[in-house]
N, CA, C and O of each residue as an XYZ file, in Angstrom:
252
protein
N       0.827     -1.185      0.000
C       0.000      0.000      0.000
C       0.866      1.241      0.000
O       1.748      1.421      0.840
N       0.613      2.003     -0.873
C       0.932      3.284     -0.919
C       0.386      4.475      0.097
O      -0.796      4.424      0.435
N       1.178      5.483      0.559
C       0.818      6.545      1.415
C       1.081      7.909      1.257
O       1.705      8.236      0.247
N       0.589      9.129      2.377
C       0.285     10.252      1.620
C       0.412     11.075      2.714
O      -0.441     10.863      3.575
N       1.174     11.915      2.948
C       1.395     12.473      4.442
C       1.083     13.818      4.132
O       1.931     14.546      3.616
N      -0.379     14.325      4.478
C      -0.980     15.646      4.092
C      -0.257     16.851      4.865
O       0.203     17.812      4.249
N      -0.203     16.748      6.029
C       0.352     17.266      7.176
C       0.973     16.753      8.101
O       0.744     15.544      8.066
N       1.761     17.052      9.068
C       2.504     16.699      9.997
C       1.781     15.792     10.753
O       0.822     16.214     11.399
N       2.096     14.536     10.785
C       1.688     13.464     11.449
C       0.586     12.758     10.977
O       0.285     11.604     11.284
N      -0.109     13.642     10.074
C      -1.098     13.227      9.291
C      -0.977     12.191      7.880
O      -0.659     12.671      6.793
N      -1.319     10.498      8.082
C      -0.911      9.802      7.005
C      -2.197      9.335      6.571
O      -3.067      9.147      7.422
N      -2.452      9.102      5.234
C      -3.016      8.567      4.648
C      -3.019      7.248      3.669
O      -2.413      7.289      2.599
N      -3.585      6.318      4.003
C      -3.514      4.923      3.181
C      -3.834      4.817      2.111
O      -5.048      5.004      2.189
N      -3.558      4.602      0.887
C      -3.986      3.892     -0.413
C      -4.363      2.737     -0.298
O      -3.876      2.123      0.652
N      -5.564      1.840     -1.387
C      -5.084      0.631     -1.765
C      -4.772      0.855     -2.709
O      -4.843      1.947     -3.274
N      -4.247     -0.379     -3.202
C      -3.791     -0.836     -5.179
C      -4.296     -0.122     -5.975
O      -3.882      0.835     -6.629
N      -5.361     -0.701     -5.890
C      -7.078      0.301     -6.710
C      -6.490      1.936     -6.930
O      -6.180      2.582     -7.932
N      -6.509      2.226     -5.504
C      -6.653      3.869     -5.664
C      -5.209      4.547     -6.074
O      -5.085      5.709     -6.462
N      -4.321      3.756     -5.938
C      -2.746      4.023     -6.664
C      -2.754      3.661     -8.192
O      -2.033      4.294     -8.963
N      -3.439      2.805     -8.566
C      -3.278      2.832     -9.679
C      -3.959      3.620    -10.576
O      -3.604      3.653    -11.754
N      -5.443      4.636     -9.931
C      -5.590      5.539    -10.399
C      -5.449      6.455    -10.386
O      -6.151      7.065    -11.192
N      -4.506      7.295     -9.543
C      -3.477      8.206     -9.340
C      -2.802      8.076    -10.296
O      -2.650      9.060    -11.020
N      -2.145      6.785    -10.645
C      -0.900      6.419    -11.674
C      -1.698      7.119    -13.203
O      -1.015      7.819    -13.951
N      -3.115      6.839    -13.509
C      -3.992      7.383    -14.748
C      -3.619      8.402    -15.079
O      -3.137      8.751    -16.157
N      -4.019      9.531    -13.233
C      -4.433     10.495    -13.362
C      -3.009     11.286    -13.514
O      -2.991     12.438    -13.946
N      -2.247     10.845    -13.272
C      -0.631     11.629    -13.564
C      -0.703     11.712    -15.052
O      -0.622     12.817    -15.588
N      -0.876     10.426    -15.891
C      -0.503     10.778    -17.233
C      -1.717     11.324    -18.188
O      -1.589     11.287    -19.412
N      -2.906     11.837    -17.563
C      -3.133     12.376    -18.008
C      -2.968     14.239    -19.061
O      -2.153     15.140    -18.865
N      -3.731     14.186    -19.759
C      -3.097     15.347    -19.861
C      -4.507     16.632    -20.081
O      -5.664     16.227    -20.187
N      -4.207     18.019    -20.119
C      -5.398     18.985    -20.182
C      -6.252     18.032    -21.600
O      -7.077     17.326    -21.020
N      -6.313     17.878    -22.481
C      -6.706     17.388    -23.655
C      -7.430     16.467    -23.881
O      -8.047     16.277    -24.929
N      -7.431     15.516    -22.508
C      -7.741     14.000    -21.986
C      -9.063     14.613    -21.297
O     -10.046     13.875    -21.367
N      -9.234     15.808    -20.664
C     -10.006     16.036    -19.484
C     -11.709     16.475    -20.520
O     -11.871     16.797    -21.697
N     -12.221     16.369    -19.916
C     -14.315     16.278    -20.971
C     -14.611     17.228    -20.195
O     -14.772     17.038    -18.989
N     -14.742     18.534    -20.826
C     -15.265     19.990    -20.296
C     -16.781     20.431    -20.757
O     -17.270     21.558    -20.674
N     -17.351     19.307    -21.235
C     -18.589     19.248    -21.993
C     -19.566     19.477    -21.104
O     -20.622     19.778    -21.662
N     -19.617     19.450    -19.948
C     -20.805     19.125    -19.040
C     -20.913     20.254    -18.019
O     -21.730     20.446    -17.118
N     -19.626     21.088    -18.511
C     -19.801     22.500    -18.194
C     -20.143     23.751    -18.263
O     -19.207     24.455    -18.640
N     -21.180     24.355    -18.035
C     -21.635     25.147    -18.939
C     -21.105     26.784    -19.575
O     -20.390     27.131    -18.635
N     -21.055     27.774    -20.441
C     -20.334     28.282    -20.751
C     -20.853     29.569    -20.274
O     -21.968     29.960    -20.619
N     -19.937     30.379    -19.339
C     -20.765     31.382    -18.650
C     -20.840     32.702    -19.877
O     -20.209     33.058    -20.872
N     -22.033     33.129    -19.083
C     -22.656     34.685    -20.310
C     -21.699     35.365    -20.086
O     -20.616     35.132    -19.551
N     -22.283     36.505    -20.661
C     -21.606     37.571    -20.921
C     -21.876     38.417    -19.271
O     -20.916     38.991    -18.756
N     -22.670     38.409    -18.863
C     -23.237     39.165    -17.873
C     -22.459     38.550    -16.950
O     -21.769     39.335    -16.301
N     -22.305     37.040    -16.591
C     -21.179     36.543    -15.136
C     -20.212     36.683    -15.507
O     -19.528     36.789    -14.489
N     -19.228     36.821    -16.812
C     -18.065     37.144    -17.416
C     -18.177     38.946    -16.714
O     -17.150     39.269    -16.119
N     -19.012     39.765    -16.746
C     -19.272     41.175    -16.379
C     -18.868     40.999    -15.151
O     -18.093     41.859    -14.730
N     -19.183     40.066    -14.379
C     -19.044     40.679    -12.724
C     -17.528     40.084    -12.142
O     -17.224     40.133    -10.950
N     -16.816     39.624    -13.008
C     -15.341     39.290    -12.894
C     -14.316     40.212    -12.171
O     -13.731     40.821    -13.067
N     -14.084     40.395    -11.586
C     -13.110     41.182    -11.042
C     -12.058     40.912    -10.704
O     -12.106     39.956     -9.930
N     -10.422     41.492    -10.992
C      -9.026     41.203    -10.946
C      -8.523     40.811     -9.816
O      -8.383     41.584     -8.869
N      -8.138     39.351     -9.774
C      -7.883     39.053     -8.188
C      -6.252     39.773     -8.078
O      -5.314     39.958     -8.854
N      -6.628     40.103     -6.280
C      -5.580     41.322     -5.915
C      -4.673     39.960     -5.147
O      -5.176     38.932     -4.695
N      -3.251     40.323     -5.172
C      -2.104     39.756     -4.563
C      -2.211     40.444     -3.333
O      -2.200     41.659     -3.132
N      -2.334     39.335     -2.392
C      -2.169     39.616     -0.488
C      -0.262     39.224     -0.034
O       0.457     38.238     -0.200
N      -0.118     40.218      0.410
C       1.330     39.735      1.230
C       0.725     39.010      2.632
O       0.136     39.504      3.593
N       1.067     37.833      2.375
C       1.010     37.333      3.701
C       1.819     36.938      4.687
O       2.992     36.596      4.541
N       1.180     36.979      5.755
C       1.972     37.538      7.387
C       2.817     36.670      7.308
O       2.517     35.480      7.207
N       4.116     37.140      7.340
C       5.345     36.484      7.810
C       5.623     36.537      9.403
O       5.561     37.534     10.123
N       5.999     34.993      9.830
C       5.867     34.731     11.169
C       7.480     34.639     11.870
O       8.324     33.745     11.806
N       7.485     35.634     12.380
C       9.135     35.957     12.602
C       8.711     35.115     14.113
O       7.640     35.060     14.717
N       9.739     34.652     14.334
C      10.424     33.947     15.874
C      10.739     35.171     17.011
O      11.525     36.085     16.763
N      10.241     35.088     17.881
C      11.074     36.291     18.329
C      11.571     36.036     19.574
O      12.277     36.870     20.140
């Protein structure tokens, strides 16, 4: 069995099964993926788009 350590101390188990579709999903590629069932937004939710802003985030000094 394969494993998956999300966070610190935190492990996760595979079986076979689910490693070997990981193994799929690696070689997949954008081209492979079926975007058909998605629908294509208007013009009007394309309108309410707005430029996502870059946050500096808090650097955690030791002190």
């Amino acid at each position: 069995m394969g494993s998956l350590i999300l966070r610190r101390g935190m492990k996760v188990e595979f079986t076979p099964e689910q490693l070997e579709e990981i193994k799929h999903w690696e070689q997949m590629t954008d081209d492979d993926i079926d975007y058909s069932d998605i629908p294509a937004l208007t013009d009007e939710e394309l309108a309410k788009f707005k430029p996502a802003r870059l946050r500096k985030q808090k650097q955690n000094i030791a002190s």
